[in-house]
C-alpha positions in Angstrom: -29.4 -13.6 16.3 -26.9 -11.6 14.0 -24.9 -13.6 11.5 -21.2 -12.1 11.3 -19.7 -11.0 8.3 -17.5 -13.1 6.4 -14.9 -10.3 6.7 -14.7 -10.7 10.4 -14.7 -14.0 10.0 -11.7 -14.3 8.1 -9.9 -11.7 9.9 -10.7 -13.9 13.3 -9.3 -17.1 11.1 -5.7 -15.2 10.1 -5.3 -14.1 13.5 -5.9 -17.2 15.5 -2.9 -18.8 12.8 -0.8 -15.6 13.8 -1.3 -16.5 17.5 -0.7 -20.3 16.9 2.5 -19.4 14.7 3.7 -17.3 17.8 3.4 -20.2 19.7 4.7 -22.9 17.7 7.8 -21.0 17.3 9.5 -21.6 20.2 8.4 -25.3 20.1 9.5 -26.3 16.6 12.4 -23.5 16.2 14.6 -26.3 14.0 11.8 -27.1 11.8 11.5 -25.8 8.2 9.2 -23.2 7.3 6.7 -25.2 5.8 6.5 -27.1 9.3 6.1 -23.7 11.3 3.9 -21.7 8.8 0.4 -20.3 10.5 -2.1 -23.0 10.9 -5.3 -21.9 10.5 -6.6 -25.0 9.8 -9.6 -27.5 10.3 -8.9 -30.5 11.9 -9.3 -34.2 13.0 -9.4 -34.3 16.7 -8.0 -37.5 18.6 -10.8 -39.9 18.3 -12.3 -38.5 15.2 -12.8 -40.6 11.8 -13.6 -39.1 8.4 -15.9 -41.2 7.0 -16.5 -42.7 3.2 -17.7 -39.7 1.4 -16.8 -37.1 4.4 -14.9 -34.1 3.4 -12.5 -31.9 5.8 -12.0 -28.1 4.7 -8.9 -25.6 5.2 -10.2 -22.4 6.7 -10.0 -20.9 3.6 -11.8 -23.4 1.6 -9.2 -23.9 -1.0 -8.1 -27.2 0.1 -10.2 -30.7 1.0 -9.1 -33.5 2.5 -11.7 -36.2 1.0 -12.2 -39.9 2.0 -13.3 -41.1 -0.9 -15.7 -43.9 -2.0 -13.4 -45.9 -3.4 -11.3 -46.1 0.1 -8.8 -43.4 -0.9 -7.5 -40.3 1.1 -7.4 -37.4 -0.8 -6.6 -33.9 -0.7 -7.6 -31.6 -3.4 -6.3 -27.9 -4.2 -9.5 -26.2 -5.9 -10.7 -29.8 -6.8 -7.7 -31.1 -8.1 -6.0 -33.8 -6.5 -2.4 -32.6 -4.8 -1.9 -35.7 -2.2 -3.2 -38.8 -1.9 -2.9 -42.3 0.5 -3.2 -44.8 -2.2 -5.5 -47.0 -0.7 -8.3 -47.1 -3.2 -10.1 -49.9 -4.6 -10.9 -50.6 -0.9 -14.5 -49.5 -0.7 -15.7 -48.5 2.5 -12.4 -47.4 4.1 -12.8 -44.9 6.5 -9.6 -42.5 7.9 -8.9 -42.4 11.7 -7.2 -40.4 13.4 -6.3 -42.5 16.5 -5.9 -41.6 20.4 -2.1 -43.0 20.1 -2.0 -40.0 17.6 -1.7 -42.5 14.6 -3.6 -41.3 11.5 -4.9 -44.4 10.0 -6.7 -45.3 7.0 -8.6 -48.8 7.9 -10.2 -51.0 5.1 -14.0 -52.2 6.0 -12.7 -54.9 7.8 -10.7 -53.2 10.1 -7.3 -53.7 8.6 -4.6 -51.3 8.0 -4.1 -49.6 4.5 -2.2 -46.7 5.3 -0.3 -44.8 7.9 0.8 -41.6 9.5 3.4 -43.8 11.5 3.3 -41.2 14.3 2.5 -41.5 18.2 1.6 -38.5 20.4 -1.4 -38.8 22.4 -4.4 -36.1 21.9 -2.2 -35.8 18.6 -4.3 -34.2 15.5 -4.8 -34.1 11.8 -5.0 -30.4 10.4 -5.8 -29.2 6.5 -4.0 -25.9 6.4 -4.6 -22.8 4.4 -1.3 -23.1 3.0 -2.1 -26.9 1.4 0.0 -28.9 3.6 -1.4 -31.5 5.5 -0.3 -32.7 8.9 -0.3 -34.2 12.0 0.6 -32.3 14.9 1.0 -32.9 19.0 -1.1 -31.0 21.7 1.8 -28.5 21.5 2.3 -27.8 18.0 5.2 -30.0 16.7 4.6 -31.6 13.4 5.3 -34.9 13.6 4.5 -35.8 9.8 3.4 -33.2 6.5 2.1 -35.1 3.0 5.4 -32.3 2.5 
């Protein structure tokens, strides 16, 4: 098998967000431009959980979205720390992003620390090359952005 080229790869990854910028235009026409930018992103899917120690990438690699030991949702710009939940000293915590589309950091016992406070089935949870990070519907919209 032939590995493909890092070049093509990235080419593939800024076209797919020019395709998905296309599309969220007409669905979020009133919302700012940080809300409608190209995606390009890596995501949570409904049903997904990042883990204690679990990392989520942008495309690009510059920004991480990090569940932490220490129970705390971060995301990091090169490494430093541009966003987080404020739910440390809760060891064990684990992010979820739910099927109500409700991004949810839960302690070890199941309890709520944190919140997305949004509700869209199927919704997801994307790190975007452009450092925001967001949850979005099946169509698009962005129903919260850490800006």
């Amino acid at each position: 098998m032939t590995a493909i080229p890092a070049r093509v790869l990235a080419i593939a990854a800024l076209l797919t967000g020019s395709l998905l910028a296309t599309a969220n235009a007409s669905v979020a026409a009133s919302a700012t431009a940080a809300h409608t930018a190209p995606v390009s992103t890596s995501m949570l899917k409904s049903g997904d959980k990042l883990a204690p120690g679990e990392n989520l990438f942008s495309a690009n690699r510059r920004y991480q979205l990090r569940m932490q030991l220490d129970g705390n949702l971060v995301l990091l710009e090169t490494g430093r720390p541009i966003w987080h939940s404020a739910t440390g000293r809760n060891p064990g915590a684990t992010a979820y992003m739910q099927r109500d589309g409700n991004l949810v950091v839960r302690s070890a016992a199941k309890l709520p620390l944190w919140q997305s406070g949004t509700h869209s089935l199927g919704a997801t949870a994307h790190v975007q090359n452009d450092g925001n990070f967001t949850v979005r519907t099946t169509t698009g919209k962005v129903l919260w952005a850490r800006r």
